[in-house]
Every structure is written in structure tokens, then in C-alpha cells.
C-alpha positions as CSV (number, residue, x, y, z in Angstrom):
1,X,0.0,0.0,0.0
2,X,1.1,4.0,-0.8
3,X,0.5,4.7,3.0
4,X,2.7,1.9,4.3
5,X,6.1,2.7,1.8
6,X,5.3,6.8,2.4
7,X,5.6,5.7,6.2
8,X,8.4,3.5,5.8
9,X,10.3,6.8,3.9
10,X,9.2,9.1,6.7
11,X,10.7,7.1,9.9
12,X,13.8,6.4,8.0
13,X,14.3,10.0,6.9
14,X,13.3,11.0,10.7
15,X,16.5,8.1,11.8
16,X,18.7,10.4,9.5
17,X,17.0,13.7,11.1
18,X,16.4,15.0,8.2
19,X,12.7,16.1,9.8
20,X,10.9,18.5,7.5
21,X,10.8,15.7,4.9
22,X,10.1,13.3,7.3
23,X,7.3,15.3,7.9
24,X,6.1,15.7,4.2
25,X,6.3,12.0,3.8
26,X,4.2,11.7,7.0
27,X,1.3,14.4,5.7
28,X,1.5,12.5,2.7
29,X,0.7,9.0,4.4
30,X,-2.0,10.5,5.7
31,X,-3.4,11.6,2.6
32,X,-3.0,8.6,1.0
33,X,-4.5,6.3,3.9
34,X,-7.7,9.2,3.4
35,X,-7.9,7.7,-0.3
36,X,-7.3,4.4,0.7
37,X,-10.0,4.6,3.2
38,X,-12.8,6.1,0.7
39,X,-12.5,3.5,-1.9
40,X,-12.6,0.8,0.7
41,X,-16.0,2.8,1.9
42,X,-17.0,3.0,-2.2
43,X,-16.5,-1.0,-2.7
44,X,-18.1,-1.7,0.4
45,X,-21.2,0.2,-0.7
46,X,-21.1,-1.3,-3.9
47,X,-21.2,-4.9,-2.7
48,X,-23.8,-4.1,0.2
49,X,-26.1,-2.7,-2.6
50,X,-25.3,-4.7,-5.3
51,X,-24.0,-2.0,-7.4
52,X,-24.8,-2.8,-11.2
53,X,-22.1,0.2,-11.6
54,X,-19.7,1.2,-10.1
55,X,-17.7,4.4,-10.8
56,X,-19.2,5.2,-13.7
57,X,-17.3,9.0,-15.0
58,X,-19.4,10.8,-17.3
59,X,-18.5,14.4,-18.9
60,X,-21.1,16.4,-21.0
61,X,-19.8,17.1,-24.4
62,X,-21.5,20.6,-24.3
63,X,-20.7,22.5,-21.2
64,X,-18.0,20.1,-20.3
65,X,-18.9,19.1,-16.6
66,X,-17.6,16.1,-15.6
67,X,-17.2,13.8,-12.8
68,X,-18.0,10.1,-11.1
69,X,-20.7,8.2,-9.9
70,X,-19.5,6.0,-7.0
71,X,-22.3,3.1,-7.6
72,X,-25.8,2.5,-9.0
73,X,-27.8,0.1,-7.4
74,X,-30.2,-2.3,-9.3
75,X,-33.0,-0.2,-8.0
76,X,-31.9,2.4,-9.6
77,X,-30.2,4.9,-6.6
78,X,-26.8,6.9,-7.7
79,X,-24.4,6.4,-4.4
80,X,-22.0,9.1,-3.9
81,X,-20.1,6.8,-0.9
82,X,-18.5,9.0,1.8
83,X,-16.1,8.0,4.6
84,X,-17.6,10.6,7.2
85,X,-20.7,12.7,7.4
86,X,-19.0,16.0,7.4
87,X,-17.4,14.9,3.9
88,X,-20.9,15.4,2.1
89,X,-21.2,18.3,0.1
90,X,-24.5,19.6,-1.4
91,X,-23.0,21.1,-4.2
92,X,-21.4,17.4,-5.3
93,X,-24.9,15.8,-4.9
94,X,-26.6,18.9,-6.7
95,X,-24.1,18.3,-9.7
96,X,-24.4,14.3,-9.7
97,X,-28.7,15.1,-9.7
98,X,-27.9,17.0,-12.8
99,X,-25.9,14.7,-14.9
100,X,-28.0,11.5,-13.4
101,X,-30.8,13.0,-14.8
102,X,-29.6,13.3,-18.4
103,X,-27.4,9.9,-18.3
104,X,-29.6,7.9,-15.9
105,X,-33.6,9.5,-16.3
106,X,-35.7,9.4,-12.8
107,X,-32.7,8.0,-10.9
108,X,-32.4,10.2,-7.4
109,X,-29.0,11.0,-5.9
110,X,-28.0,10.2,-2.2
111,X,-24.9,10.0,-0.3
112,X,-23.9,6.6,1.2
113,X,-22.2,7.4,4.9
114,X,-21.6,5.2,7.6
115,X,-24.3,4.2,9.9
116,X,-23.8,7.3,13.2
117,X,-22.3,9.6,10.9
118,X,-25.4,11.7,10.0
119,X,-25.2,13.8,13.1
120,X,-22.3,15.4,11.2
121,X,-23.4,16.0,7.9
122,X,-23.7,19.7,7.2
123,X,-27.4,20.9,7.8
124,X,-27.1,22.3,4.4
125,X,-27.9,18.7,3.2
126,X,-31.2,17.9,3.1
127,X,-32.1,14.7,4.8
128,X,-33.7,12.7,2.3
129,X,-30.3,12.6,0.4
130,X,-28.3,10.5,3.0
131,X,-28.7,7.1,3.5
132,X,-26.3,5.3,6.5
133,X,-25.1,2.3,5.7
134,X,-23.5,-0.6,8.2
């Protein structure tokens, strides 16, 4: 995994006290471990719902949005997964209702979060777009 060698390069640059790129390898482990954990999150959703799709990208030819549906179910639900609650974003789940609507018709939007992590979803996110998954 990225995490593991970045963390490997930070403790051995730390032995050699060479610190402020220990550090950057450390902040950068901790990214990487972020990205790691969110496509865990996105595959786990995926197989819990029995995702037909998974990240599907799309990008409109004529005003040139683009971006990435995490799943679709066989019902017919666009997941956008998220690690945390406070990592949904209304404007990401306005802009997937957009393109779902032209690439998948009637399908809603709603953002997959862990099962507790509702409490900190912004309250600019209306409720009936989060689903909490186990």
C-alpha cells in the first residue's frame, strides 16, 4: 500500500533527522491512507447494494462538466459513498442530480455514509439525500 512505503520513507528519513521531509512523507501517508480509506468505503457500498455500476465517469460534451458516480444500485439509486458525514457536500450531490438525470432518467442522488455519521453531515444537506449504511 502507498500509506505503508510513504511511512516506511518518513521514519527512515526521521533516523537520519532530516525532519521537514520526514514530515512531508508523514502528511503524505496521511493523505494517501484518506484515499485508501474512501475506496474501501465506495467498494463496500457497492457490494452491500449490489451495485450494477460502479464508478461510472461521465462528462457532457457541451458544457464540459464532468465527474463520477460511486455506484448505482439495481434499484436504480446513484451512491455518492463518503467516509464521514462531514465529507458530504451539497453542491457534489446537486451536480451528480444534474448529470443523473440526463445519463440515468428518474434515478435520485443520495450519499452513502456510515451508519452514526449523520449527526455530522452539514445541515445544508437535506435529509432525504443521505442514506447510512452498516
Amino acid at each position: 500500500m502507498k500509506k505503508d512505503r510513504l511511512l516506511r520513507r518518513a521514519v527512515v528519513l526521521e533516523g537520519k533527522g532530516n525532519l521537514d521531509l520526514a514530515d512531508e512523507y508523514f502528511r503524505r501517508a496521511l493523505a494517501a491512507e484518506g484515499i485508501e480509506e474512501g475506496y474501501a468505503w465506495e467498494q463496500r457500498v457497492a457490494k452491500d447494494t449490489s451495485a450494477v455500476e460502479q464508478s461510472v465517469e461521465y462528462e457532457c460534451p457541451d458544457c464540459g462538466m464532468q465527474g463520477e458516480f460511486d455506484c448505482v444500485t439495481p434499484d436504480g439509486i446513484v451512491k455518492e459513498a463518503k467516509v464521514t458525514g462531514a465529507a458530504v457536500k451539497f453542491g457534489q450531490l446537486e451536480k451528480h442530480a444534474s448529470a443523473a438525470a440526463a445519463i440515468f432518467p428518474g434515478m435520485p442522488v443520495h450519499a452513502a455514509i456510515p451508519r452514526g455519521a449523520a449527526k455530522d453531515v452539514t445541515s445544508s444537506v437535506p435529509r432525504h439525500l443521505i442514506q447510512e449504511h452498516d
